[in-house]
N, C-alpha and C positions, 0 to 999 in steps of 0.2 A: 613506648620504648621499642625501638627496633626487635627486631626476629628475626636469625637466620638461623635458618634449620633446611637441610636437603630431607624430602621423602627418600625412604629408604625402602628397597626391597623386603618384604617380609621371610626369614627366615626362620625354621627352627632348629631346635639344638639340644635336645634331648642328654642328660648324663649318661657319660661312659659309664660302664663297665669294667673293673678292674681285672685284668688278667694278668695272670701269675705261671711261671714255670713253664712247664710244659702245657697246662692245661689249656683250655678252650680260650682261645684270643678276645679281649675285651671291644668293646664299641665304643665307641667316642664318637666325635662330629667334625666336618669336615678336613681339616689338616689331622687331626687325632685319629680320624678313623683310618686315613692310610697307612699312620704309622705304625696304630695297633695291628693291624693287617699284617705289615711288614716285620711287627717285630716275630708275630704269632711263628709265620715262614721261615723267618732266621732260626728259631728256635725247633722248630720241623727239622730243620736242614742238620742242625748240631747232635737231633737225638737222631737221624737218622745214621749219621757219621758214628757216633758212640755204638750203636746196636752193629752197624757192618763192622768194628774194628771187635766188637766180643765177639762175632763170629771166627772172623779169620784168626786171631789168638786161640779161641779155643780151638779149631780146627788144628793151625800150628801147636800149641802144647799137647794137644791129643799125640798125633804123627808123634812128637818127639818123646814122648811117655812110651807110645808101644814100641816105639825102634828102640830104646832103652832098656825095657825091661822084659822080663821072661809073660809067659802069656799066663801064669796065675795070676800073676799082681797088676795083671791087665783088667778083671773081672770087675773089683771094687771100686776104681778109679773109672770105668768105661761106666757103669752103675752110676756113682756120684756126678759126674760129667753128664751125663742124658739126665739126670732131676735137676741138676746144676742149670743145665739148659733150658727145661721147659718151666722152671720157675720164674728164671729169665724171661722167659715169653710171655707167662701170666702178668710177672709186675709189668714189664713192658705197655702190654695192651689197657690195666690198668689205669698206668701213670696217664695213658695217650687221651684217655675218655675223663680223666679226672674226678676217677671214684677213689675213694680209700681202698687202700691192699697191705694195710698193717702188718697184721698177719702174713702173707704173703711174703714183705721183703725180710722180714726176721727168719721165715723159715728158711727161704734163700741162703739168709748171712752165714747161718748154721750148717746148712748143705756146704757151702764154698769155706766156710770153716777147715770143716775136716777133707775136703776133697786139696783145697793148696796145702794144708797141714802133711797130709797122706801124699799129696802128689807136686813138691813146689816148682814142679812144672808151669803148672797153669797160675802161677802168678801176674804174669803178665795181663789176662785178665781183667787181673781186680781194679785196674784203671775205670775198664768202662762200667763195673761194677758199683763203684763209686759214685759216679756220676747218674747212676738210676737208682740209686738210694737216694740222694741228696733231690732229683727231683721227682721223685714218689712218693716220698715225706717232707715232712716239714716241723720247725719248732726240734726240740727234743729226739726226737723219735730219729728226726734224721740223723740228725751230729750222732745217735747211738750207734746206727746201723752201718752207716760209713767208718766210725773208730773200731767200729768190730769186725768189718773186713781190712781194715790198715792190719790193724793186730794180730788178726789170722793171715794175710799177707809176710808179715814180719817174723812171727814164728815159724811159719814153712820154708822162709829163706834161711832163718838162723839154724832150722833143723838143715836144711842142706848145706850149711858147712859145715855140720859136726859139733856145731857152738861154738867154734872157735873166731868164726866173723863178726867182731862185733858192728860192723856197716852193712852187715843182712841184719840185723835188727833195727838199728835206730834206723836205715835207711829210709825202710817203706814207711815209719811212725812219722817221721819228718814231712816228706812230700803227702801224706794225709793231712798233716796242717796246713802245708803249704797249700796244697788243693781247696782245703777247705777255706783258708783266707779268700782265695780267689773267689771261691762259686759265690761265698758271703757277699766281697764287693761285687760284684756281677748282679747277684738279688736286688744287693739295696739300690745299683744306681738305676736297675731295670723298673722298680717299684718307686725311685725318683722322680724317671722319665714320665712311668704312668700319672702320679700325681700332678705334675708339669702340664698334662695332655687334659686330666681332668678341667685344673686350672684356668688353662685358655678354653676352653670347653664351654664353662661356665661364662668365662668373659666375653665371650662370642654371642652366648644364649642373654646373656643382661645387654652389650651394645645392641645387637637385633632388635630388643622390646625396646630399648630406651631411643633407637633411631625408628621404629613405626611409630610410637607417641612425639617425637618431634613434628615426622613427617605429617602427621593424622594434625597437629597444632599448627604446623604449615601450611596446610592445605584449607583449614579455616581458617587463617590470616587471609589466604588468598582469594578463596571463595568472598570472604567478607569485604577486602577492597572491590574485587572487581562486581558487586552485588551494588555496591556505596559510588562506584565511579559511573555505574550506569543507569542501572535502575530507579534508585533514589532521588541521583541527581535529575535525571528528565522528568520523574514524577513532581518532583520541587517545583522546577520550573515551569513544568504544563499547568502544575498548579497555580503560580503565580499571574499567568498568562490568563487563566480562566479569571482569576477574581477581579483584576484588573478588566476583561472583557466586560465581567457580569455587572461593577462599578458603572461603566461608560455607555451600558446597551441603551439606545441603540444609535450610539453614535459611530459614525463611519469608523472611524477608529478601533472601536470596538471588533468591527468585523475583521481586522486586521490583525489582531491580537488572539482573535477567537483562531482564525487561519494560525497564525504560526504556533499556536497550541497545537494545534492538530497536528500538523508536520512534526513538531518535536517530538507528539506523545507516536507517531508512527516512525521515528528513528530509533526511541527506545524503545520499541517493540519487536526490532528490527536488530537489540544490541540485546534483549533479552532472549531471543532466539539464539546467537550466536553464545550467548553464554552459555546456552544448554548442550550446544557443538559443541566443545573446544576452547570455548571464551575465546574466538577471533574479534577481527575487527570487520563488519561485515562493508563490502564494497571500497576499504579503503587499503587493503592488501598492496594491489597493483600498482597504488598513488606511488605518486613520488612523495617523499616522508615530509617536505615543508607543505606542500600542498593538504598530505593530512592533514596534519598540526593546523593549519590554518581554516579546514572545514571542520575542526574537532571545535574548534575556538567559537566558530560563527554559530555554530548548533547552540551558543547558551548566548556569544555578546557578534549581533550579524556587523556590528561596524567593528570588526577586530583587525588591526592589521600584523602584518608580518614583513621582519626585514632578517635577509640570510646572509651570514657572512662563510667565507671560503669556498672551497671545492665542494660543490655536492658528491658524495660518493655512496652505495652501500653501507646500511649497517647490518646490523645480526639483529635477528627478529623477534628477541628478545626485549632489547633496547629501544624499537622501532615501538612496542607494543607498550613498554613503561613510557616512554615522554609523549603517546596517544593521551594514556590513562592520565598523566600527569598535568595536561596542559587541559583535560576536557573537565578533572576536579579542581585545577585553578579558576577556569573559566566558570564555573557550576557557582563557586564561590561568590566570585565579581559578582556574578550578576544577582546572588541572593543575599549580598552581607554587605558590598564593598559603597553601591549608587555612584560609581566611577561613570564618567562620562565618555571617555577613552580606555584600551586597552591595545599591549603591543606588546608582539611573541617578537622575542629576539632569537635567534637558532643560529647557532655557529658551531661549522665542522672545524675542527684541530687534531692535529697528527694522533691519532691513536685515540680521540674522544673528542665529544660531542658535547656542547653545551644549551641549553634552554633558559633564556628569563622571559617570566610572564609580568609582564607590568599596568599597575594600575593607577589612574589619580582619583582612587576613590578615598572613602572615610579613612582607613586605615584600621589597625588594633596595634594593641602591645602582647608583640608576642608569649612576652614571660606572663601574663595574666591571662592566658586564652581557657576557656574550660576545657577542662578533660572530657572524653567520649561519654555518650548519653546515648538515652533514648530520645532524646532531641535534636542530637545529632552531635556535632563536633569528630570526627572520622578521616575527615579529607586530609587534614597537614599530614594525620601520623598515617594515612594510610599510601600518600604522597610518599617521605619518608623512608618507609620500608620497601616501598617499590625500588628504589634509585640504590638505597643501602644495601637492598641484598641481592643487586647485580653489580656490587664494588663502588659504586658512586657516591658524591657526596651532596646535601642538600641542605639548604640554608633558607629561609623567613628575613625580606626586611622588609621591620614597620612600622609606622609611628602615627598614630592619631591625628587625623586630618592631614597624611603625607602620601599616601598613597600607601603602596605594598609591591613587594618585587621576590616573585615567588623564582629561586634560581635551583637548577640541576644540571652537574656533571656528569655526563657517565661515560665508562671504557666503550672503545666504541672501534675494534681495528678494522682496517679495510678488508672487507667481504670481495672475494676472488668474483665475479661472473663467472656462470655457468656457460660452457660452449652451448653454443646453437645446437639441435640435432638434427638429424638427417631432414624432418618434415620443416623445421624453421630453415633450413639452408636453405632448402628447395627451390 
């Protein structure tokens, strides 16, 4: 059965890390790690903006408290205001390291409590307030701490109309739900996003293993044709070559058989080298590709001929290497299965592909009865086959018992540009 599977790059892909809030930015794997990266910075950027805008409020309601009021009732509120502040700084650097500071923002809420209560000056504030409660706690604790700066918000404005405003109260109670809608969806599609990141994360780390095991299964398909189209095959027939010499010694003949044993068993020695290269094709690179084909052919049946139809042009040397392999385990075959008296490589160029029939008038077989691969062999059709198939081509078997056999492949095949000359070929 065909295989096509590309080797694949070996990557790995480690699980993210979920990061949340303000805290320390998660890891992920390649597209997830930038974006966690990214989100980390956006969120840097937002708490940065929140801490400069409670500065300059508080700086602004400070100024408008003491130009307001006489300088006793300066004392209390300039007090409240610098604990106000440095609590501020403590949860702040807290929230930034991603430890717990419970404690911490409660005592806060309490300070800024009776500091807007006592001074509703500094409401303004409690915005950025809000927003370091909500991301220095979490669950519970938050929703507490933010409703209870709303509420101390809402009472210090209701005390500065005398009670008679009823939109200084429900005002600030309002825009803390609305606030806290917001930050809510903000959490959840932020903790979406990450699960999303996870997601492909993981899909990344499974396609990666599941394309090295293709590749690794690819790469023994391959290894195992080109092992069976050369090694095998020449050993076969050096071997056949010997027995028949060792039959006939010492008849002239013999010496004859003995001789082209040799030669054959030093061309595969010559195709097992190059397989340990590169799996080239060694000394047939430079050929012109019918010329190959046709010394690939003689290496197993020496009266084989060859007829080319169309334009010879460049192919890709991919293709050049598959109808090598292809035409040296047709021939491999002829000569150990087929007792064909003739054989005849037909090669024809066509717009955009290239075709090959190997033909024999030997015994034949039926191809639907052929055996499956062994350790006895049977290898060449399917390894035929996959060669042709998994560079897009197509490949077909006709045969019939005592009709010969007509081994045919297609394959993509577009015109390969020449290389200019360089400066030394110009010369």
């Amino acid at each position: 059965m065909p295989t096509r599977a590309n080797a694949a790059q070996a990557a790995s892909a480690p699980d993210p890390a979920a990061a949340g809030g303000t805290g320390p930015a998660g890891t992920a794997v390649n597209g997830a790690t930038v974006s966690t990266k990214n989100a980390g910075a956006r969120f840097g950027t937002i708490d940065a903006a929140v801490h400069l805008g409670f500065a300059v409020l508080l700086v602004a309601s400070l100024v408008r408290y003491v130009m307001r009021h006489s300088p006793a009732d300066n004392v209390l509120v300039l007090a409240l205001a610098a604990a106000a502040c440095l609590l501020y700084f403590i949860v702040a650097v807290l929230a930034s390291r991603g430890k717990p500071g419970t404690p911490w923002v409660f005592t806060l809420a309490a300070v800024w409590a009776v500091l807007v209560i006592a001074a509703p000056s500094f409401a303004w504030c409690s915005f950025a307030l809000f927003f370091l409660c909500r991301s220095a706690l979490s669950g519970a604790a938050a929703y507490a701490a933010a409703g209870a700066t709303a509420a101390a918000t809402a009472a210090g404005l209701f005390r500065l109309s005398s009670g008679t405003d009823l939109a200084m109260l429900l005002g600030p109670l309002a825009v803390g739900v609305m606030l806290t809608l917001i930050y809510d969806r903000i959490q959840h599609d932020a903790a979406e996003q990450r699960r999303l990141h996870a997601e492909v994360s993981l899909a990344q780390g499974q396609l990666a293993a599941s394309e090295r095991r293709a590749g690794t299964i690819a790469e023994r398909e391959r290894v195992s044709r080109e092992i069976h189209d050369t090694v095998t095959q020449g050993l076969a027939s050096s071997l056949l070559l010997l027995e028949a010499a060792g039959r006939a010694w010492p008849a002239p003949s013999a010496q004859a058989e003995l001789a082209q044993a040799t030669a054959l068993l030093r061309v595969n020695l010559s195709e097992t080298r190059s397989l340990v290269h590169d799996l080239a094709s060694p000394g047939l690179d430079a050929t012109p590709l019918p010329d190959a084909l046709l010394f690939a052919a003689r290496q197993y049946l020496p009266n084989a001929r060859l007829l080319v139809t169309g334009e010879p042009r460049p192919v890709p040397p991919e293709v050049r290497h598959a109808l090598l392999r292809v035409v040296q385990s047709a021939a491999s075959n002829i000569k150990l299965h087929a007792g064909a008296a003739t054989a005849m490589l037909t090669f024809g160029y066509l717009p955009d592909t290239v075709t090959l029939d190997v033909h024999d008038d030997g015994a034949g077989f039926d191809p639907a009865a052929a055996a499956p691969p062994s350790d006895a062999g049977g290898y060449g059709l399917r390894a035929m086959r996959q060669r042709v198939e998994q560079l897009g081509g197509a490949f077909s078997v006709e045969s019939e018992p005592g009709e010969g056999t007509i081994v045919a492949a297609q394959l993509p095949a577009p015109e390969v540009p020449e290389l200019p000359a360089g400066p030394e070929e110009s010369a």
